[in-house]
N, C-alpha and C positions, 0 to 999 in steps of 0.2 A: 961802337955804335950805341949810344945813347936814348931816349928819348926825343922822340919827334917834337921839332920847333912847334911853336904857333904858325909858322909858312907853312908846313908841310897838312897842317890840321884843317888851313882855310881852301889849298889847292882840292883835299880831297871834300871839302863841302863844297865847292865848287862843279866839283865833276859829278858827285851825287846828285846836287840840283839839275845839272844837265842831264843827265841818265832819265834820273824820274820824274822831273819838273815839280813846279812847287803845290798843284793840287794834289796830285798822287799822297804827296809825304805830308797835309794837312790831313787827308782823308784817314790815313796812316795813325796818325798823330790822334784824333779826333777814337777813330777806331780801340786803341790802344787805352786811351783815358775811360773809356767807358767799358773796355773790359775791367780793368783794373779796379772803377768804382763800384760796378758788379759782381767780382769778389770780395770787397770790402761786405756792398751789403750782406751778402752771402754769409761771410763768416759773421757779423756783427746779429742774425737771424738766428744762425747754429748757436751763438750761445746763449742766447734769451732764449731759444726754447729750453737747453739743456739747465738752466736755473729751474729753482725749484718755486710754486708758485709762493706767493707772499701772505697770500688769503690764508686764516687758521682753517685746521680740517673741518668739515660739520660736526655739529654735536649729535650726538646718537640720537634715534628716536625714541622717545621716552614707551615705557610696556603698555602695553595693554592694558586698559581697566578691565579690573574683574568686575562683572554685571553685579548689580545690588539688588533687581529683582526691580527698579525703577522703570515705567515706561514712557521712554521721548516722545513727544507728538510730533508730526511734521507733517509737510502737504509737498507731493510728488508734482515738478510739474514738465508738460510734454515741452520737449526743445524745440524753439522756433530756430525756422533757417535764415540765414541773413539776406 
């Protein structure tokens, strides 16, 4: 016993079709393609985030001035609300 013919492959898409009819096994069909592209996204997400960013680190912030005994003038002023 062998390998089933191409007859033996179209009887049983045959009796499928009859079983489930042809909306059932689009819905199916339809169903399956988009899980499928849903795990694609999925993974194609996991690994963009697991990359490391591309952007150089920040540069430190530079110290603190030591005070020179200078004094800044400024004018304080009250926050308006929008």
């Amino acid at each position: 016993m062998g390998s089933f013919s191409i007859w033996h492959w179209l009887i049983v898409l045959v009796i499928v079709l009859l079983i489930f009819g042809t909306k059932k096994l689009r819905n199916l069909g339809a169903d399956l393609g988009g899980a499928v592209k849903g795990f694609k996204d999925g993974i194609k997400d996991a690994t963009a985030e697991d990359k490391p960013a591309e952007t150089p680190p920040p540069s430190p912030t530079p110290p603190p001035q030591v005070s020179t005994g200078q004094t800044i003038e400024g004018e304080i002023r009250e926050k308006t609300r929008s």
